[in-house]
N, C-alpha and C positions, 0 to 999 in steps of 0.2 A: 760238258763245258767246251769239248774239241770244238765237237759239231756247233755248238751256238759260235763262238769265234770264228772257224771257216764260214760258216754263215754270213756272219757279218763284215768278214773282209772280200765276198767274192760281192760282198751288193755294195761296200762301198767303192773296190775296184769296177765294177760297173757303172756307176755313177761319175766315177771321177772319166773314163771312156766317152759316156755318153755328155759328159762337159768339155771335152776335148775336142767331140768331134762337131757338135753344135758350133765350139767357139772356132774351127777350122770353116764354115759352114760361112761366116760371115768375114766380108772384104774387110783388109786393112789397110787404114791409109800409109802411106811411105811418107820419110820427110825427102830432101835434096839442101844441097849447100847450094846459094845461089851468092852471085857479086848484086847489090842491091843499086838499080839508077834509077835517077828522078830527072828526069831534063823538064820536066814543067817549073820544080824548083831551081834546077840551074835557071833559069830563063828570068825568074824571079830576083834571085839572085843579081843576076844582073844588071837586070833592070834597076836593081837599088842600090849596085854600089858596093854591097859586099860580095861577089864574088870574087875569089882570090885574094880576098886580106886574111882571111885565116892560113896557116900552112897547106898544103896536099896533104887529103890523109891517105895514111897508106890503104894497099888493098884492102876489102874486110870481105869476109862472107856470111850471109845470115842462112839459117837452118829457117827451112819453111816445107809446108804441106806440099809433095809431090800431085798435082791435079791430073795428070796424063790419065786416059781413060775417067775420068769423074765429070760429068755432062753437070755442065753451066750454062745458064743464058746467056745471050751473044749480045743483045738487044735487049732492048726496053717492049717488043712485042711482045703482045700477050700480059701484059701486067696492068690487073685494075687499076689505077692512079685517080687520085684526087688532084683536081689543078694546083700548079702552083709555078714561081719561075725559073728561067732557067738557071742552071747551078752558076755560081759566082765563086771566085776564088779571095780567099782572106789571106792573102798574101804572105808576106814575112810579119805574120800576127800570132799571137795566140789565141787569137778572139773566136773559137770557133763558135762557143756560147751563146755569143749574139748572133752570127751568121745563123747558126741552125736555128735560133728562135723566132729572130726578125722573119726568116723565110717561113715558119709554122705559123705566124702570124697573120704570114698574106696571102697562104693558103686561108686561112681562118675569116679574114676578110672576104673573099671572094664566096668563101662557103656560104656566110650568113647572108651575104650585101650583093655579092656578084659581080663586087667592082675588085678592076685589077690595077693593085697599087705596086709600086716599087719603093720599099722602106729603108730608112738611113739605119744600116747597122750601126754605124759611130758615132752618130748622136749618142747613143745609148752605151756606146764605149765611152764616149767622152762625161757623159753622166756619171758613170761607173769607178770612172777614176776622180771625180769628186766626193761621191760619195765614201770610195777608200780613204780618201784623204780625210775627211772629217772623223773615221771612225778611227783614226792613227791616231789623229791630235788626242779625241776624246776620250783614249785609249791609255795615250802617253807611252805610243811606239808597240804596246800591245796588240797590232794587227797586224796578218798578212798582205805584202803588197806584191803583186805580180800580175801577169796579164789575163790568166785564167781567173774564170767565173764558174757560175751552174745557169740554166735556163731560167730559173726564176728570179734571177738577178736582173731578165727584161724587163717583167711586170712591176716588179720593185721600184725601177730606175721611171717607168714610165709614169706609175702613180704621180711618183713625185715631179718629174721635169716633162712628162708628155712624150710625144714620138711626133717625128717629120718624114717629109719624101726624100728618096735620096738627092732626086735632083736639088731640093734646098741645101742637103750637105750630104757630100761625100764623101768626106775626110780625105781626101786625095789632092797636094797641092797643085799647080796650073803642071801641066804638062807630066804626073805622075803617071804610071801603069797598074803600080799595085802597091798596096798596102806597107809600109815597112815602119812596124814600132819599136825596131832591137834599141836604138837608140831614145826614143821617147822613154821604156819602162828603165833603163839604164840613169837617164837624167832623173827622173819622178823619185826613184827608190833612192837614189843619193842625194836629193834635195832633203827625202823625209829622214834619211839617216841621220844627214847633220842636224835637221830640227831640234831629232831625240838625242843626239852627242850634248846637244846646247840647252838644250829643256827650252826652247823657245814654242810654246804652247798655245800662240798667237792664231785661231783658227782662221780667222779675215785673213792674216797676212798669210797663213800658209796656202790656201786656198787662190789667193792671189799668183802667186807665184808659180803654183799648181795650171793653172789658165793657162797665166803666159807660155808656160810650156809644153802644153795640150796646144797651143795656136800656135807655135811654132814650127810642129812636123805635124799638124791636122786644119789648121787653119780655126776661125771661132765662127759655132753654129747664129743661124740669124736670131734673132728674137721674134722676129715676125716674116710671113712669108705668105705667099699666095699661092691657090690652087684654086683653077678652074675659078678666075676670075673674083674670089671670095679671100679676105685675107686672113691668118690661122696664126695664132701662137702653138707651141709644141702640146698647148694643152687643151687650145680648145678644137686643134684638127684631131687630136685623139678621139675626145670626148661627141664632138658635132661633123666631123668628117667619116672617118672611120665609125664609129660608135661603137666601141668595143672597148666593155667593160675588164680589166686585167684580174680581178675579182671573181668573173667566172671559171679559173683554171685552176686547174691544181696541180699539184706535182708528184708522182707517185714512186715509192720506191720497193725493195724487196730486197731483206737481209732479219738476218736472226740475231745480229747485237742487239736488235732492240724491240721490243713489242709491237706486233700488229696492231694498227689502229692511228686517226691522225694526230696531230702533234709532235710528229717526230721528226729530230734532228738527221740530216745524212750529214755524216764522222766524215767526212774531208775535207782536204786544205781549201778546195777553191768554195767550198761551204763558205767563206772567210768571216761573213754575218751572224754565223751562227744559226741559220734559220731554221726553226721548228715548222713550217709548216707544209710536212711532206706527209703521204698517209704511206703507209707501211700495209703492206699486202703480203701472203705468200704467193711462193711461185705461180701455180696454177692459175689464180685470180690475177694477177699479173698481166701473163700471156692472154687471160680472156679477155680481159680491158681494152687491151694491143688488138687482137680481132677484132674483138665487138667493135671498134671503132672505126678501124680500115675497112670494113667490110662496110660501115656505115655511110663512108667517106669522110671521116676526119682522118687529120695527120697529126703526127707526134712530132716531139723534138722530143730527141734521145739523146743518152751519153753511158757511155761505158769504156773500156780498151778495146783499142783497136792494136794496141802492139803485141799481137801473137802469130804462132807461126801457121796457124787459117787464115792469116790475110795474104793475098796473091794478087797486087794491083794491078798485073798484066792482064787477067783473065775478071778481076774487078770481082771480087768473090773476099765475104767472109763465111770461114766454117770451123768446124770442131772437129780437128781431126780425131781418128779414133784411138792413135797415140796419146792424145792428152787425156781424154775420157770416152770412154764409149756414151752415143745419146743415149740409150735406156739408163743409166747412171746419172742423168744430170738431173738434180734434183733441191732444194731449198738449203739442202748440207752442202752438197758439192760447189754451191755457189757462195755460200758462208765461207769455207774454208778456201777457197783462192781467195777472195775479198780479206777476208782474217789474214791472211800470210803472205800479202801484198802482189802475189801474181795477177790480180784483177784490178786494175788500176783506173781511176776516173781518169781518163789524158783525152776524149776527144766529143765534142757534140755533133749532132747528125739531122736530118731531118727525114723521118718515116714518112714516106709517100703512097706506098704501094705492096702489092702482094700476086704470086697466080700463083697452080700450082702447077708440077709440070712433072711426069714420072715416078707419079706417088711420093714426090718433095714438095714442101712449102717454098717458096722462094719470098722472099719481104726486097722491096725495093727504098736505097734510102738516097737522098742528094746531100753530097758532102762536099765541104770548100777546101777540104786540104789539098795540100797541090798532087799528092799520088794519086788522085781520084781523075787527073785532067790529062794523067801521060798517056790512055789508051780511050777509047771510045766503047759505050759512050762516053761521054767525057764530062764528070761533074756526081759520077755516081756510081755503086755500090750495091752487088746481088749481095741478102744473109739469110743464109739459112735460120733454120727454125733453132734449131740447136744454139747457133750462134747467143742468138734475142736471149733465151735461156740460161744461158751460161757469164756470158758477157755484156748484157748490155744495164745497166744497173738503175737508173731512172729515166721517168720520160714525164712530158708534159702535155695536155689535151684537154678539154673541153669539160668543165664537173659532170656536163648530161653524160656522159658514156660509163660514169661509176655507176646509172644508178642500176640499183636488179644485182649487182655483180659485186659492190662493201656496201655494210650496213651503213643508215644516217646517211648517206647518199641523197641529191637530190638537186 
């Protein structure tokens, strides 16, 4: 009995050695305390009015991935990219939803057609907050109302009211720079509060009133408009201009609250519709989707969190540091359980452009409108690692042809 016991404590002290020294074997990332600036949203800011009505806030520091010695791309060389245009900023919005889609869109356009269009994000905002409003009334205050959406809230909004160029609307009044809704969703949510204090359940008249307020910091979309000498309602430039069916996309997600396969619900607020029509994949199929498609030359619109401390807007880099999880661990649980316990949050949309690899690293290239995407160059975009897509990035949208071979009933 000795000898079996020293037996077995000199081979598990072995093992726990030879796990010690493997895990010495492999770099760790550092965090740092850093003071956090944005001068592309000062500048924003500005431009709108509300810089300085809030107080100063005092100093703050955010904990984030230390990158010194960790080789990032500098540039956009070297990265396959599918066309698409250049990044835009959605100003003092939270509309990132529409930006990343409307731009997946006109990648998407150009892919099938070859033609290079510039699309009104806020038509499709201003759709959007119609459409909130009517599901309030019909609700009877049972709906969320805020400025966030998901990506499939484009095609939604488009079935119904169409899409236009931006030059027919921009949402931008005479002489604006950028975007500012703090005060629109401020007005709309206190219009709809008193509705439901009042039970006034009047949809005509709430929708009305809904308008006038959409036209007062967005200005009112045309009813008709011209292109290239031809003139276009929002529905029938969709349908006869563009020709691009909103019915060929799907939306794909990956989480273990809910069964693989399509019909499924994604559980979040800006979900607000409720909508069931997301396919539910594991990880693995996920990630090949995401390939198979880049490599194809189509783009995605993505969304997942970007507030973690692998984002480094100076060096334009999202990663998984090894502090939060090591990559050989990220896997279908590990991404359930942040998602479960709210460290993985739906807060940003994106648009997936590109990929190369570079020192046996993936690199994915994505164009984003948030303003920390415009403080450093390039300006308007975001290196992510593979890890990143994996861990963080929780739905995306693309083309049905790239499911098929990769989820069953594909086609």
């Amino acid at each position: 009995m000795f000898r079996k016991k020293t037996i077995l404590g000199l081979l598990a002290a072995s093992l726990l050695l030879a796990a010690s020294a493997a895990a010495q074997d492999k770099p760790k990332d550092k965090g740092i305390f850093i003071e956090p600036k944005n001068p592309f949203w000062e500048e924003i800011a500005r431009t709108t009015g509300e810089f300085g009505k809030a107080r100063p806030a005092p100093p703050r520091r955010t904990f984030m991935v230390d990158l010194a010695g960790f080789a990032v791309p500098k540039s956009l060389d070297g990265f396959k990219t599918a066309w698409h245009n250049p990044p835009v900023s959605q100003g003092n919005t939270n509309t990132c939803w529409s930006f990343a889609t409307t731009a997946f869109f006109e990648s998407e356009i150009y892919r099938i057609h070859g033609k290079k269009v510039r699309l009104s994000e806020m038509f499709t905002v201003y759709a959007e907050y119609l459409e909130r409003t009517k599901r309030f009334i019909r609700e009877r205050g049972d709906s969320y109302v805020a400025e966030g959406s998901e990506g499939n809230a484009v095609t939604r909004n488009w079935k119904i009211y169409g899409c236009m160029p931006w030059e027919a609307f921009s949402g931008l009044k005479p002489g604006q720079k950028f975007h500012d809704h703090s005060k629109l969703i401020e007005e709309v949510k206190a219009y709809l509060d008193h509705v439901k204090t009042a039970g006034a359940w009047n949809e005509a008249a709430a929708l009305e009133t809904v308008r006038a307020i959409l036209g007062a910091h967005m200005g009112t979309p045309p009813e008709k408009f011209t292109v290239e000498g031809r003139e276009y309602t929002p529905r029938t430039y969709l349908r006869d201009c563009l020709k691009i069916n909103p019915d060929d996309y799907v939306d794909v997600v990956s989480y273990l609250q809910q069964p693989f396969g399509p019909n499924v619900e994604y559980e979040v607020p800006d979900n607000w519709w409720h909508s069931k029509d997301y396919v539910n994949v594991p990880l693995d199929t996920f990630m090949k989707i995401l390939k198979k498609g880049l490599a194809a030359g189509f783009t995605m619109s993505i969304g997942g969190d970007i507030s973690e401390p692998g984002k480094n807007a100076e060096k334009k880099v999202h990663m998984i540091p090894t502090f939060d999880i090591p990559a050989e661990f990220i896997d279908d649980n590990a991404r359930q359980y942040r998602f479960g316990n709210g460290t993985t949050t739906d807060d940003h949309g994106i648009h997936l452009i590109g990929y190369k690899e570079d020192g046996g690293r993936l690199w994915f290239l994505a164009k984003d409108s948030g303003s920390s995407a415009f403080n450093f160059d390039p300006k308007g975009y975001y290196f992510l690692t593979e890890e990143y897509l994996k861990l963080k990035i929780m739905d995306f949208m693309v083309h049905k042809s790239v499911l098929e071979g990769l989820v069953e009933g594909s086609r």
